[in-house]
C-alpha angles and dihedrals in degrees: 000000000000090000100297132154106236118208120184109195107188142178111236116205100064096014106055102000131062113260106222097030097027086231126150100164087131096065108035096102089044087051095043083048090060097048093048079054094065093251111141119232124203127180110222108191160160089220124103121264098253093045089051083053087041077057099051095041083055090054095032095235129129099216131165101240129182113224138192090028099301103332101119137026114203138183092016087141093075090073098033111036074190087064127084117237094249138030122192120218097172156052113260108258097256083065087054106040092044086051086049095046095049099046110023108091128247091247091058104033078064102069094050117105107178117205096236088065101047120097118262099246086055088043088059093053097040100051098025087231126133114248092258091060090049100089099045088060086050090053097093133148101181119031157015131257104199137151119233119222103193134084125275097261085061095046094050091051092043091053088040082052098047093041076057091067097046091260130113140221107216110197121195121166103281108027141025109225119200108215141140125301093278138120147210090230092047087047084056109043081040088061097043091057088054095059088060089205111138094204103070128139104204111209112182121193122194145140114199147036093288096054100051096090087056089045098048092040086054128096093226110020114203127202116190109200119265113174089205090053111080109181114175101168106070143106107257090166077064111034130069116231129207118225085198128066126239120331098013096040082052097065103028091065096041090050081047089055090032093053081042087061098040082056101063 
């Protein structure tokens, strides 16, 4: 692999975890396999910071992960004693949702529904989470999760409107989140420049919108198969597809970049 760090900086609900019962039981030994090999991996998701450490603790790995879409960089320490443990990219969410609340019209404020004000039976449906995991993906400091009832006109006009004030709309399969105007892609190229290493291979694995800027700032951008997810404008002379779903899909297209390497 010519001597190169490898990071794979990777979503989690989708990628490596079902999508409908969050397992991953299938590819722990292949992810604990990369990691003995030296390869760095790096959780890059919309989940809060203390659901992405209920995920490494499930996985007994200490692992930097970047949570809320790019808001916030933790653990990079791990890798830089020089580093601080966390990094903030973004405003706190009463910033954000003050911002939101002055300058988003009625007609649209309307057809939000965010997720903390909705009753727990229709927060269970809404995020596919038991009712015990319910208030970790609530503990945010830096974004919204919301549905949006309107058409897509209004939606498009609702995320130009909000990209006006700074702010951004992430969208990811099953929620919209409102946040700063911050990004998976930016989070990552943010922490390899950090590392300060000039010899990194950059893998990123995703499955939906939010995830397209870390996949096409990556060296080898990985998309693992999601039939609600439909993306018409990549590169798919330059990604690598998964014919599998989340965890299988997961590991099927990083063994396809890491044989590539091997390769050369």
């Amino acid at each position: 692999m010519n001597n190169k760090k490898i990071f794979i900086f990777t979503d989690l609900d989708g990628s490596i975890l079902n999508r409908e019962n969050f397992k991953f039981d299938e590819i722990i030994n292949f992810i604990k396999e990369c990691d003995n090999e030296g390869i760095v991996i790096i959780p890059n998701s919309s989940k809060t910071k203390i659901e992405i450490q209920n995920f490494c603790f499930d996985i007994n790995l200490n692992l930097p992960f970047i949570s809320e879409n790019g808001s916030a960089i933790h653990n990079v320490n791990l890798l830089n004693f020089d580093l601080p443990s966390e990094i903030i990219l973004s405003r706190k969410k009463e910033e954000i949702i003050n911002i939101f609340n002055q300058n988003i019209s009625k007609s649209h404020k309307v057809k939000c529904k965010f997720v903390q004000d909705m009753a727990l039976c229709e927060q269970i449906k809404v995020l596919g989470l038991s009712a015990g995991k319910i208030k970790d993906a609530l503990n945010r400091s830096y974004s919204y999760p919301l549905i949006f009832n309107g058409n897509i006109e209004d939606k498009l006009e609702l995320s130009k409107n909000i990209s006006d004030l700074g702010l951004k709309l992430h969208e990811g399969d099953r929620l919209l989140n409102l946040g700063d105007n911050v990004a998976k892609g930016t989070a990552m190229e943010k922490f390899v420049s950090l590392m300060n290493i000039k010899n990194i291979l950059t893998i990123a694995v995703g499955d939906s919108k939010n995830d397209i800027d870390m996949l096409d700032a990556s060296d080898f951008p990985c998309l693992v198969y999601n039939k609600l997810t439909q993306l018409n404008d990549i590169d798919t002379e330059r990604y690598f597809i998964s014919n599998s779903e989340a965890p299988l899909g997961w590991a099927e297209v990083v063994k396809r970049v890491l044989n590539n390497l091997k390769g050369d």
